[in-house]
C-alpha positions as a Markdown table, in Angstrom:
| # | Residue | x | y | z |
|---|---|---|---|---|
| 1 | Unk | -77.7 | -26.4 | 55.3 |
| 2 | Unk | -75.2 | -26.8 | 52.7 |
| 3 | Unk | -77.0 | -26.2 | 50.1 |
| 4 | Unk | -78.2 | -22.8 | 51.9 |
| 5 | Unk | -74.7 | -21.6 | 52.0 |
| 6 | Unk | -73.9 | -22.2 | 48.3 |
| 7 | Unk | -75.2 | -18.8 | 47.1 |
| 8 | Unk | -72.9 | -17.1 | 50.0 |
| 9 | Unk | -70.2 | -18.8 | 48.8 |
| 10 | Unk | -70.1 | -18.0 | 45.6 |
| 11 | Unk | -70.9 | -14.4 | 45.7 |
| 12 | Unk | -67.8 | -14.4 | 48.1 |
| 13 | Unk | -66.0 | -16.1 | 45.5 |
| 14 | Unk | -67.3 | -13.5 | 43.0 |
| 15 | Unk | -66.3 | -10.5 | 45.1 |
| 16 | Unk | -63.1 | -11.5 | 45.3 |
| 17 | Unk | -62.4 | -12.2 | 41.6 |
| 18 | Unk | -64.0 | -8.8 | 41.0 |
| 19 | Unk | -61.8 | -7.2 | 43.1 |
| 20 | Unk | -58.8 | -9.0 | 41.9 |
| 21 | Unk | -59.6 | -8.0 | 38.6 |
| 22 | Unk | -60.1 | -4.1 | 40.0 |
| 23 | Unk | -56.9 | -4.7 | 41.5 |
| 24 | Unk | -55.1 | -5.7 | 38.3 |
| 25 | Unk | -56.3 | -2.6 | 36.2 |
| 26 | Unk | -55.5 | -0.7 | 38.8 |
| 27 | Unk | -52.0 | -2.0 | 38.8 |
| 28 | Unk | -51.9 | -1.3 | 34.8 |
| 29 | Unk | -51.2 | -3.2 | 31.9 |
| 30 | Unk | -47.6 | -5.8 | 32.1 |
| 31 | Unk | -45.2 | -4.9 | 30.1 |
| 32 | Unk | -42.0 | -6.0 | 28.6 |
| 33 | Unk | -38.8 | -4.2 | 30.8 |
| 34 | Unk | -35.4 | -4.9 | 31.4 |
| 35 | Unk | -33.7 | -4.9 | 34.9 |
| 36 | Unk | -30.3 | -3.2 | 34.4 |
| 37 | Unk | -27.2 | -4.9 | 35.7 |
| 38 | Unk | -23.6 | -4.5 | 35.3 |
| 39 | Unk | -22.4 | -6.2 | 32.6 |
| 40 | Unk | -19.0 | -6.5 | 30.5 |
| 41 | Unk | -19.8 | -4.5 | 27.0 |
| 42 | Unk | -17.2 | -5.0 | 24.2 |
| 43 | Unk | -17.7 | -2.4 | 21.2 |
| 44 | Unk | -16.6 | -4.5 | 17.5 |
| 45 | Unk | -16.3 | -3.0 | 13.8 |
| 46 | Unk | -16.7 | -5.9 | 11.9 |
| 47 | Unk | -15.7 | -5.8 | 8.5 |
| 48 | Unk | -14.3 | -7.3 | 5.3 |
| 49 | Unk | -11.1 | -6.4 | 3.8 |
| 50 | Unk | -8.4 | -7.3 | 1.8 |
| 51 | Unk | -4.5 | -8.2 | 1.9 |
| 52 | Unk | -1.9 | -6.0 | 0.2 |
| 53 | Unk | 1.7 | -5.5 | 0.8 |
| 54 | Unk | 2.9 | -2.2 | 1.7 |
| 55 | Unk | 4.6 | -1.4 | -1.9 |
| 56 | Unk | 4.7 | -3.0 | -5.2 |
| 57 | Unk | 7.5 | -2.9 | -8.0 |
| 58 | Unk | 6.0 | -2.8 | -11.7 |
| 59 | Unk | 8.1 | -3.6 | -13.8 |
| 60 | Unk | 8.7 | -2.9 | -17.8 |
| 61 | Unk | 11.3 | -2.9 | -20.6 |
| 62 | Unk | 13.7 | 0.2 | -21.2 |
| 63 | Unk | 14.0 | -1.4 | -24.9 |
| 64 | Unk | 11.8 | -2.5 | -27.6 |
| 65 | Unk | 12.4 | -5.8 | -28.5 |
| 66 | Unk | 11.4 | -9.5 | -28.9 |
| 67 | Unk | 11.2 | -11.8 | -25.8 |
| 68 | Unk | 13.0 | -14.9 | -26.1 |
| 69 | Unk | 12.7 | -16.3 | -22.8 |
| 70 | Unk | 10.6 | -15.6 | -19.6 |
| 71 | Unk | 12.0 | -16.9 | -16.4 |
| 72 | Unk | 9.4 | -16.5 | -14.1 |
| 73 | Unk | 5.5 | -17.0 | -12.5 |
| 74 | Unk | 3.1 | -15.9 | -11.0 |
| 75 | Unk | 3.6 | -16.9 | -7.0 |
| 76 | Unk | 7.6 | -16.8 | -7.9 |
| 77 | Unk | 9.9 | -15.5 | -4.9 |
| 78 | Unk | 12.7 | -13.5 | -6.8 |
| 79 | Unk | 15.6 | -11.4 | -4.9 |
| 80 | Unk | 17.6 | -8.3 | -6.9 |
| 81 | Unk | 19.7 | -9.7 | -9.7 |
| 82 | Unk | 17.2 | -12.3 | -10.9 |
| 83 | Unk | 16.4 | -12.4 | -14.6 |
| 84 | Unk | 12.9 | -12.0 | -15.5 |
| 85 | Unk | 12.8 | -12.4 | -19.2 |
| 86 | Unk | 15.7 | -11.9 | -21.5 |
| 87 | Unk | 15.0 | -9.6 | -25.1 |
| 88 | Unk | 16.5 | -11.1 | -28.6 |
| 89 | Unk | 20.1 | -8.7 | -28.5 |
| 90 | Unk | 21.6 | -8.9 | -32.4 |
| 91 | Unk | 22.0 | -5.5 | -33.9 |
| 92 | Unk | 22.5 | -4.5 | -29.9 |
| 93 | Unk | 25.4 | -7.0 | -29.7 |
| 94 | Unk | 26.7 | -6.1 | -33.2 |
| 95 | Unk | 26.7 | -2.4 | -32.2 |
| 96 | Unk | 28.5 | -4.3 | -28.7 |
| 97 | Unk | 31.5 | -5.2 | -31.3 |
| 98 | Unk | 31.9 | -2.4 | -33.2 |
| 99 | Unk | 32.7 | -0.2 | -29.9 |
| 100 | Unk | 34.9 | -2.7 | -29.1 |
| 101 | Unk | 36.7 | -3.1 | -32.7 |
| 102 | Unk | 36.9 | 0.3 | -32.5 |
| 103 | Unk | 38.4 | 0.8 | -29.6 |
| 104 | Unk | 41.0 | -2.0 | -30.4 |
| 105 | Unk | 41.9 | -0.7 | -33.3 |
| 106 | Unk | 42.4 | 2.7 | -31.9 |
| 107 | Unk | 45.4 | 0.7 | -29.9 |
| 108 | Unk | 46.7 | -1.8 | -32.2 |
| 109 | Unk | 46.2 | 0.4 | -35.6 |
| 110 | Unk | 45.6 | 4.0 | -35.3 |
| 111 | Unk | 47.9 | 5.4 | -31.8 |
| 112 | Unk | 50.8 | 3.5 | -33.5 |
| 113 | Unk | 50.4 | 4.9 | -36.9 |
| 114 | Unk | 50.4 | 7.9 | -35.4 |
| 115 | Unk | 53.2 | 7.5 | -33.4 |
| 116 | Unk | 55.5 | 6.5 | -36.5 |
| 117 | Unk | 53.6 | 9.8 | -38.4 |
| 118 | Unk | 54.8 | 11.9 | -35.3 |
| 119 | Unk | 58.9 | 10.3 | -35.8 |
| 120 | Unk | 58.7 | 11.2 | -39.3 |
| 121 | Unk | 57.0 | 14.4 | -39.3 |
| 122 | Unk | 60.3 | 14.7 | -36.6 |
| 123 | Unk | 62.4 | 14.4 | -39.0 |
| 124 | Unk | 61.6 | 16.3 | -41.9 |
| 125 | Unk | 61.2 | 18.8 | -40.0 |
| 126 | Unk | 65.0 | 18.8 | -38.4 |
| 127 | Unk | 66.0 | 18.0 | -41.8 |
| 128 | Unk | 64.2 | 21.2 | -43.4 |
| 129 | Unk | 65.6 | 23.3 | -40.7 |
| 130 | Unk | 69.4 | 22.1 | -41.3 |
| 131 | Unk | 68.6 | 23.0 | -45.2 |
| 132 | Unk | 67.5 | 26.6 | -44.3 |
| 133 | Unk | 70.7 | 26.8 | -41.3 |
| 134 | Unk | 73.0 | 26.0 | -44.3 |
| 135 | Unk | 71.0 | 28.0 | -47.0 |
| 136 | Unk | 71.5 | 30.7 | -44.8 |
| 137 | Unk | 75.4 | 30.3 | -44.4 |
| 138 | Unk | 75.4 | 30.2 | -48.5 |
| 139 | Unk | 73.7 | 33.1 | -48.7 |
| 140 | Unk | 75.7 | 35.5 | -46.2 |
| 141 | Unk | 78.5 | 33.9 | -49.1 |
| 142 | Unk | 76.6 | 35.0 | -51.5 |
| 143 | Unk | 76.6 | 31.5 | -53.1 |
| 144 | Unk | 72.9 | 31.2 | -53.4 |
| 145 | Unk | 70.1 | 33.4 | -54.2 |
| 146 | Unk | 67.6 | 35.0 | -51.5 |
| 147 | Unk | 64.9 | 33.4 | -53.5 |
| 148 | Unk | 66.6 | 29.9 | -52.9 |
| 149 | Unk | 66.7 | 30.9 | -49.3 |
| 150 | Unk | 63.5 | 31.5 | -48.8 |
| 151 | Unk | 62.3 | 28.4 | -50.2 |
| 152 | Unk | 64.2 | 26.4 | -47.3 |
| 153 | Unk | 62.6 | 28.5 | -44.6 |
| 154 | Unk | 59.3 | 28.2 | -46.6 |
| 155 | Unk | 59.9 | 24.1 | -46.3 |
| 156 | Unk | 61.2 | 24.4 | -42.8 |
| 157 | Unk | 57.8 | 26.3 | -41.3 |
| 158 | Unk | 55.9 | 23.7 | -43.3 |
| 159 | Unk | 57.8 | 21.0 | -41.7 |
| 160 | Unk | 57.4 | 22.3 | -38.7 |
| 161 | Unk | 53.4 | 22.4 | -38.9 |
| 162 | Unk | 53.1 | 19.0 | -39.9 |
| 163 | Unk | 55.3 | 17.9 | -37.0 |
| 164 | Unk | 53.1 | 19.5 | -34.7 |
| 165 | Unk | 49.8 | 18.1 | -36.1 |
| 166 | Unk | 51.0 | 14.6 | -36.2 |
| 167 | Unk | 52.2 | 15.4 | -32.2 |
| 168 | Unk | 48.6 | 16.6 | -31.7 |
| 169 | Unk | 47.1 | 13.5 | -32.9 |
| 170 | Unk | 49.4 | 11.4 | -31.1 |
| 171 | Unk | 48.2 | 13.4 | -27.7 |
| 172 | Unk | 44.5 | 13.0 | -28.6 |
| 173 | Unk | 45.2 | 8.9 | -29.6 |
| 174 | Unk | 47.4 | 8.7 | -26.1 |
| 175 | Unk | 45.8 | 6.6 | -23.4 |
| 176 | Unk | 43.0 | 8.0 | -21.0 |
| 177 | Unk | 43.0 | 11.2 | -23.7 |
| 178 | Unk | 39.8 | 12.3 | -25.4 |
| 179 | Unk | 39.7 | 10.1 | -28.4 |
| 180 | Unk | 40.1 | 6.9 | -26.3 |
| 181 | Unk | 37.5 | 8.2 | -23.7 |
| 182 | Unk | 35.2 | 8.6 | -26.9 |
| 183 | Unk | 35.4 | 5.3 | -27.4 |
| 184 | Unk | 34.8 | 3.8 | -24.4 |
| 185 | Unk | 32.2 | 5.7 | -23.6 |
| 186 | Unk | 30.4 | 4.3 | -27.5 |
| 187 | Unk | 31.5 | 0.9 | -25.7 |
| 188 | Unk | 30.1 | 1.2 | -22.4 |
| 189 | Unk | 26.8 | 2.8 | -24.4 |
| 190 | Unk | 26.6 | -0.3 | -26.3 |
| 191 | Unk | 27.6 | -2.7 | -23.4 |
| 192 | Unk | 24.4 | -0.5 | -21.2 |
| 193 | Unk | 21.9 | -0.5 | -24.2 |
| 194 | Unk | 23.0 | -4.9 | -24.1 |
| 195 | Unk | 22.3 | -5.0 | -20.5 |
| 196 | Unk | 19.0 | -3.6 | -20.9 |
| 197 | Unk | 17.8 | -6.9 | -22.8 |
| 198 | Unk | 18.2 | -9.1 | -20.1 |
| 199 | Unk | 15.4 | -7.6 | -17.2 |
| 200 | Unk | 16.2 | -8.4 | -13.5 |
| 201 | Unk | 14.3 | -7.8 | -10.5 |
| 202 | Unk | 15.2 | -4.6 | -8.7 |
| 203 | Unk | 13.8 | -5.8 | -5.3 |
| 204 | Unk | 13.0 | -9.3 | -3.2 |
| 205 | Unk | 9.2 | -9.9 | -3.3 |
| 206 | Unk | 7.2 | -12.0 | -5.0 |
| 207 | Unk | 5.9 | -12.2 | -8.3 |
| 208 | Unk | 2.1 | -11.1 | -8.3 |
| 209 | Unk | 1.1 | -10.9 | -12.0 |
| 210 | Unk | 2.8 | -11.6 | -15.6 |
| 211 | Unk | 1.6 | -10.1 | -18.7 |
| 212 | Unk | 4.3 | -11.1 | -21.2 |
| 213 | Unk | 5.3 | -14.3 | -23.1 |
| 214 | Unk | 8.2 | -15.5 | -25.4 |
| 215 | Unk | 7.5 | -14.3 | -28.6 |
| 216 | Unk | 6.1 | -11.0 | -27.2 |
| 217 | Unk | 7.1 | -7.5 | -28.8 |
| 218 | Unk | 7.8 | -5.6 | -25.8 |
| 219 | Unk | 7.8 | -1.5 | -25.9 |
| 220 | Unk | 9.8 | 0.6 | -23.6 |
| 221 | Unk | 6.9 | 2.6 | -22.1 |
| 222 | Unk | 3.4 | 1.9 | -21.4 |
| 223 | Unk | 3.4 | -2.0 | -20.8 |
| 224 | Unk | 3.7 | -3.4 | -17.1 |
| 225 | Unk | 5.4 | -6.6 | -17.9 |
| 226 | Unk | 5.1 | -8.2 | -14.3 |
| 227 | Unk | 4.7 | -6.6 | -10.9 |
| 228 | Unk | 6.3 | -7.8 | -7.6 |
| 229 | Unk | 4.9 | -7.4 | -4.1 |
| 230 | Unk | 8.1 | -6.1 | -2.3 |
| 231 | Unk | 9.0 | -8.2 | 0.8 |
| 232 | Unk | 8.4 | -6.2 | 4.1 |
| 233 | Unk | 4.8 | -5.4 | 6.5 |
| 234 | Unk | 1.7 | -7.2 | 5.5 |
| 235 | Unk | -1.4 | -5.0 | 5.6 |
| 236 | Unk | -5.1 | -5.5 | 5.3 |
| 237 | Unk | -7.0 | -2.9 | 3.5 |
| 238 | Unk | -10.6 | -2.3 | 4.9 |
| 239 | Unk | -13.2 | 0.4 | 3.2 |
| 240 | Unk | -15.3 | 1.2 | 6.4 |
| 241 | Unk | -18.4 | 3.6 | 6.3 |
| 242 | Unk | -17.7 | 7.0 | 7.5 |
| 243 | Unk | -19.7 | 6.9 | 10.5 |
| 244 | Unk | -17.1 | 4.5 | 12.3 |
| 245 | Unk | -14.9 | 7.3 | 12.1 |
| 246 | Unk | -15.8 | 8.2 | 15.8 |
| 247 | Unk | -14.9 | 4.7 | 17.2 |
| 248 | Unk | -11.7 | 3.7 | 15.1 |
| 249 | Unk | -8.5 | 4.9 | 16.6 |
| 250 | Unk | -4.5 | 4.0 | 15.9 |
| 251 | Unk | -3.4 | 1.2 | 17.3 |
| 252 | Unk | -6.9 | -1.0 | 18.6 |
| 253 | Unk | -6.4 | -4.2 | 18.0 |
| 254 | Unk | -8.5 | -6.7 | 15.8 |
| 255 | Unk | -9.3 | -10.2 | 15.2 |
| 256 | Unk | -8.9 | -11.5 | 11.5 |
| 257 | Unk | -9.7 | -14.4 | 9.5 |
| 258 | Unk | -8.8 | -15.7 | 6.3 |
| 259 | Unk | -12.2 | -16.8 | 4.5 |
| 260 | Unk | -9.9 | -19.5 | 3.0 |
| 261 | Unk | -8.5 | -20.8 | 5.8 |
| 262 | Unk | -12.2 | -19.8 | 8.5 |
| 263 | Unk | -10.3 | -22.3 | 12.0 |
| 264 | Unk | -7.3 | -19.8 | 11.7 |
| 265 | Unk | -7.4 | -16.8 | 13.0 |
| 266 | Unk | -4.4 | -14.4 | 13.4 |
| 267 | Unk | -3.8 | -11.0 | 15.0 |
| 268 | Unk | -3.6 | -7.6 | 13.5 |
| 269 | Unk | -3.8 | -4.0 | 14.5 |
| 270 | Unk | -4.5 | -0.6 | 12.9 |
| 271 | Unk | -1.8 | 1.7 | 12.2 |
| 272 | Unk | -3.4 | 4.2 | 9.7 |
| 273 | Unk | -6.6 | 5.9 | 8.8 |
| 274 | Unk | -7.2 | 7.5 | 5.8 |
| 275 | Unk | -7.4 | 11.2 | 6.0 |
| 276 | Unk | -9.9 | 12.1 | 3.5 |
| 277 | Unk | -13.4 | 10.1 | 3.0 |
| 278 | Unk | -13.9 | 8.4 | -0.6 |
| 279 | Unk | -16.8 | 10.7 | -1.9 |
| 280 | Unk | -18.5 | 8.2 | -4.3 |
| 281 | Unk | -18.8 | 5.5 | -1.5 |
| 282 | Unk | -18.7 | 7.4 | 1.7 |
| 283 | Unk | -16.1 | 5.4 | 3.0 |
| 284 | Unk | -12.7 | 5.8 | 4.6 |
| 285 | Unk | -9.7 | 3.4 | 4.0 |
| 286 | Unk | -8.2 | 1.8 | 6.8 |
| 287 | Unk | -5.2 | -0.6 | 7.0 |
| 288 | Unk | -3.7 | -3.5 | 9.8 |
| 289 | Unk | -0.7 | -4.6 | 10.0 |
| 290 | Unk | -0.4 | -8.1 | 10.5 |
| 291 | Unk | 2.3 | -9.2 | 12.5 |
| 292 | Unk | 3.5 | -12.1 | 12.5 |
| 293 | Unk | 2.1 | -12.9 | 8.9 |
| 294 | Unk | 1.0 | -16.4 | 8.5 |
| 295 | Unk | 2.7 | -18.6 | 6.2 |
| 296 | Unk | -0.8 | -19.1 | 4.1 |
| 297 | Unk | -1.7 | -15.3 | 3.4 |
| 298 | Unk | -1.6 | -14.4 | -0.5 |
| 299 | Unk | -2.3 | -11.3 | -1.8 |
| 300 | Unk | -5.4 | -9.7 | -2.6 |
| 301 | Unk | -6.7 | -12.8 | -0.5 |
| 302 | Unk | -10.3 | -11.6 | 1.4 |
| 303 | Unk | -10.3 | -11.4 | 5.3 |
| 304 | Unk | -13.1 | -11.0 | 7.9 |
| 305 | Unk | -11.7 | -8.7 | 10.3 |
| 306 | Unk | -13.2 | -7.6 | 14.0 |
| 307 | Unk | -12.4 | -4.7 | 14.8 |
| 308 | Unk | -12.1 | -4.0 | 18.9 |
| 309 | Unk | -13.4 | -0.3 | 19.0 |
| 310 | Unk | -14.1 | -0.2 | 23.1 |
| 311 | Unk | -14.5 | -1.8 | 26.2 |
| 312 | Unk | -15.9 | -1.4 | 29.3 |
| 313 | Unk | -15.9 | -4.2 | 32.3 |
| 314 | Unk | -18.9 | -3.4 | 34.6 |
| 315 | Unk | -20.9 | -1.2 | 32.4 |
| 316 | Unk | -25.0 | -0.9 | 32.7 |
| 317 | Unk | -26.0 | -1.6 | 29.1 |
| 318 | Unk | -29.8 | -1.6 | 27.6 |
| 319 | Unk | -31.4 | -2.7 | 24.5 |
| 320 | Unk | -31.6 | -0.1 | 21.6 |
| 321 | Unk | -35.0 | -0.6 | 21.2 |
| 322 | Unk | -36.4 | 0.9 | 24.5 |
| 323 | Unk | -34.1 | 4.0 | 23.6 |
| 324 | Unk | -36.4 | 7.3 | 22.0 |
| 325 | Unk | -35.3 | 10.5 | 20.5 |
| 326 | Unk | -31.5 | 9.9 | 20.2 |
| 327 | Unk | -29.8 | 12.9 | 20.2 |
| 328 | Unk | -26.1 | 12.0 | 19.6 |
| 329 | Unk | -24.7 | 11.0 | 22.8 |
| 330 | Unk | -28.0 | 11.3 | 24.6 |
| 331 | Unk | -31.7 | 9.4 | 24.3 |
| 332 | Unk | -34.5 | 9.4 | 26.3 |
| 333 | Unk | -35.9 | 5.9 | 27.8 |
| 334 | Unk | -39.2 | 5.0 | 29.7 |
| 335 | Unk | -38.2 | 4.0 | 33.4 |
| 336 | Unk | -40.9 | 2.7 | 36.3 |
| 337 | Unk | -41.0 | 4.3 | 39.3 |
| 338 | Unk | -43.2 | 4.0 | 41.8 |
| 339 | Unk | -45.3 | 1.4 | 39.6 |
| 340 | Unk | -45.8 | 4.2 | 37.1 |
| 341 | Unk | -44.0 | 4.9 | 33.6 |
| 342 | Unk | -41.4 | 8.2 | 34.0 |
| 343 | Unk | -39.7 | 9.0 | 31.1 |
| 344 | Unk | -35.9 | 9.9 | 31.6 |
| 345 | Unk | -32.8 | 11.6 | 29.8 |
| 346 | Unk | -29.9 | 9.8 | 29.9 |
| 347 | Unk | -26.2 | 9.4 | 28.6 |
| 348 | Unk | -25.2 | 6.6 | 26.0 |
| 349 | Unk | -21.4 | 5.8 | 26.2 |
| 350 | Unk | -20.3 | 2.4 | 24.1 |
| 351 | Unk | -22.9 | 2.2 | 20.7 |
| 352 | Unk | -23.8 | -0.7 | 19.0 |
| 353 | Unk | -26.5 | -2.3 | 16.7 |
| 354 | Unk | -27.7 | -4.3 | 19.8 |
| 355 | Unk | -26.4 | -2.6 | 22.9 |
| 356 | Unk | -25.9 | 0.6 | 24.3 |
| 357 | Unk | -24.0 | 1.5 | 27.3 |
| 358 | Unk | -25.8 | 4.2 | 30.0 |
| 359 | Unk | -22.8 | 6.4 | 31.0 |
| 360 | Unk | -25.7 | 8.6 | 33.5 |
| 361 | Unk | -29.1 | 9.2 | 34.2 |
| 362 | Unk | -30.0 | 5.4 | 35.6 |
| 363 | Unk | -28.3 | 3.0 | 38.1 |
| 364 | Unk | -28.3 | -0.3 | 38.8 |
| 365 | Unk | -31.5 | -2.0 | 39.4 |
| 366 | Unk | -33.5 | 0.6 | 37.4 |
| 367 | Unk | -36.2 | -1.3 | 35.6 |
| 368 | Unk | -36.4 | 0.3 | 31.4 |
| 369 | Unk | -39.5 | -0.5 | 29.9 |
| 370 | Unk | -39.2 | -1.7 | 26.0 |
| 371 | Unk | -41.9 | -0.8 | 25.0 |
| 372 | Unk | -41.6 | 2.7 | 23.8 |
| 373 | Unk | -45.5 | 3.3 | 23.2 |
| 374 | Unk | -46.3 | 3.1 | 26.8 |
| 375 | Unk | -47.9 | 6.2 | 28.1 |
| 376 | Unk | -45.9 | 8.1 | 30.7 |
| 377 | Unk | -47.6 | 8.4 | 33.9 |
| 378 | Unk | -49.8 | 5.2 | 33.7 |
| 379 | Unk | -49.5 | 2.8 | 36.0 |
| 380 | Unk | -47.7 | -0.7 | 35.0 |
| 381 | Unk | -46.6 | -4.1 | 35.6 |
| 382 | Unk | -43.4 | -5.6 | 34.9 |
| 383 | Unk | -42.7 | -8.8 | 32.8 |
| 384 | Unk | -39.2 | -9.3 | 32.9 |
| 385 | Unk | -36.8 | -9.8 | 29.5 |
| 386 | Unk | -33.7 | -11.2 | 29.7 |
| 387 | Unk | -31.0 | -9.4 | 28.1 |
| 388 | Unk | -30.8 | -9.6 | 23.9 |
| 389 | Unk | -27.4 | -10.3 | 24.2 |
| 390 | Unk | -25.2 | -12.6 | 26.8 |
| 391 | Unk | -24.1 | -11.1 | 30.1 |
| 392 | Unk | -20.5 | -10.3 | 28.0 |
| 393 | Unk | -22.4 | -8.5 | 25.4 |
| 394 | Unk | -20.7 | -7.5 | 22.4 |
| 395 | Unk | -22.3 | -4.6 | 20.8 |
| 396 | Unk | -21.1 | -4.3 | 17.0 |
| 397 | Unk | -21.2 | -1.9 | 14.3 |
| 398 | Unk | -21.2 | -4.7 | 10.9 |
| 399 | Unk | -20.0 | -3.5 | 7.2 |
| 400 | Unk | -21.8 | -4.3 | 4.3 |
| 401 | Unk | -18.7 | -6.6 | 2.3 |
| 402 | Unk | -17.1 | -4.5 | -0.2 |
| 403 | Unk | -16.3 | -6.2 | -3.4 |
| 404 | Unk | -12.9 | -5.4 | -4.5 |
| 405 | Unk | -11.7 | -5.1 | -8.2 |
């Protein structure tokens, strides 16, 4: 009886495969889809940049001259006042002296002289004019000739023009009068010319690069001999590609770190974008400030910065690679509805390399098939793919390092 029943069975058991297997075509092919959920999206540039200080003091020599000593180093910390290097000063101080001499002996020698010039000048010239007074007594007497006469008032008016020259000179030799200022300004000349061989720092900073040594023939133009990173804001100078130009705005805040020091990260945030695009790279200069600046930050030092470009807490994100046809802001994505594949418009908010937020045209729930060759219409079966990213999904937009010089 058993063995009678075998055949039945089995043909049963056939039929029911078969139409298992009918069922299963009907039900189409499985395919790879995501379920979308609320999720929280974070938007990152991430970058690599550079620090700088916001100004930098070159410094050079007014003078030519030979160095003789050189104060400071590279990494130095110098305030205003500080001597830098100091310039061999000989014919400078000789020329230092002479101004001086000069000036000394325009008191000591040359306003007394003159004085003493002006008290006999003085009195020739009261003498002449008592000869001519009594000449001309003598000659209402008759007693002398005209001629004779005239010689006394010849003497007096040359007395009197020599009086008043050496009173001239005593004015211009007085003190605070033009010969003295002459000379003091030849002293204060030679005095400037001296201070220019001793170089000082003109701001507090630190000393970023030397290029001179004792021995060195230094030129007044042309030659940076050091140059000083002023004290004041720390910055970090990124390059980003022009295309982040969309998501960067003042103010967003980022997350840096040192590649020297990579278990200490600081804070920094941006507070200016370029306003024209470097044509030969296609980049756009942005800068951080970096406030409070740790103690270990040098400059030109190279920093890994992320860059937070957008947020969003409950935000229905899917994977970039089920997206088709992306038109700017919106893409077109293969949904299933009703067991079958429908292909839908929708709305991309947050952008990344990974993620992409849906701003409209799905809800929650909404199952998006991945793969983007399946045929619209045809009937499906789901296979459910977990999310690329973790539930706080970070999608970023990642620079290519830029090598500075």
């Amino acid at each position: 009886m058993t063995i009678k029943r075998f055949p039945f069975i089995l043909l049963i058991a056939v039929s029911l495969i078969a139409v298992f297997a009918l069922f299963r075509y009907w039900q189409g092919p499985r395919l790879p889809a995501y379920e979308l959920q609320p999720a929280s999206l974070i938007q990152n540039v991430v970058a690599t940049g550079r620090v700088i200080s916001t100004s930098r003091a070159q410094v050079g020599s007014e003078i030519a001259g030979i160095v003789t000593e050189r104060r400071v180093k590279e990494g130095d910390r110098v305030k205003p006042g500080d001597v830098l290097i100091v310039l061999r000063a000989d014919d400078l101080i000789a020329k230092e002296k002479e101004a001086r001499a000069a000036l000394d002996q325009l008191q000591f020698a040359r306003r007394p002289q003159a004085k003493a010039a002006l008290q006999q000048a003085d009195s020739q010239f009261a003498q002449a004019t008592r000869e001519a007074k009594r000449r001309n007594e003598l000659l209402a007497l008759q007693s002398i000739s005209r001629e004779a006469y005239e010689q006394s008032k010849n003497s007096e008016t040359n007395a009197r023009a020599v009086a008043e020259q050496a009173r001239l000179l005593v004015q211009s030799l007085a003190p605070g009068e033009s010969e003295e200022r002459i000379l003091q300004e030849r002293l204060a000349a030679a005095q400037a010319m001296l201070l220019k061989t001793v170089l000082r720092a003109e701001v507090s900073g630190t000393i970023l690069t030397r290029n001179v040594e004792p021995g060195d023939l230094v030129q007044p133009v042309g030659k940076v001999l050091f140059e000083i990173a002023r004290d004041g804001d720390t910055e970090i100078l990124i390059p980003l590609d022009e295309r982040n130009l969309g998501v960067l705005a003042l103010g967003q805040e980022a997350s840096c770190i040192a590649d020297a020091y990579p278990s200490q990260p600081f804070a920094a945030k941006v507070n200016f974008i370029a306003p024209t695009i470097d044509p030969q790279r296609g980049t756009v200069d942005i800068r951080l400030k970096v406030d409070p600046v740790p103690d270990y930050l040098r400059q030109d030092m190279t920093v890994s910065v992320n860059i937070l470009t957008g947020k969003a807490d409950q935000a229905l994100t899917l994977p970039n690679d089920a997206l088709i046809d992306v038109r700017g802001t919106q893409a077109d994505v293969l949904t299933i509805e009703g067991g079958r594949v429908k292909r839908v418009t929708i709305t991309l908010g947050l952008r990344g390399l990974a993620l992409s937020q849906v701003s409209s045209g799905l809800k929650a729930g909404d199952w998006v098939v991945l793969d983007v060759h399946a045929k619209e219409g045809e009937r499906v079966r789901v296979s459910r793919q977990p999310l690329p990213l973790s539930q706080s999904a970070s999608t970023t937009r990642k620079e290519t390092p830029v090598k500075f010089n």
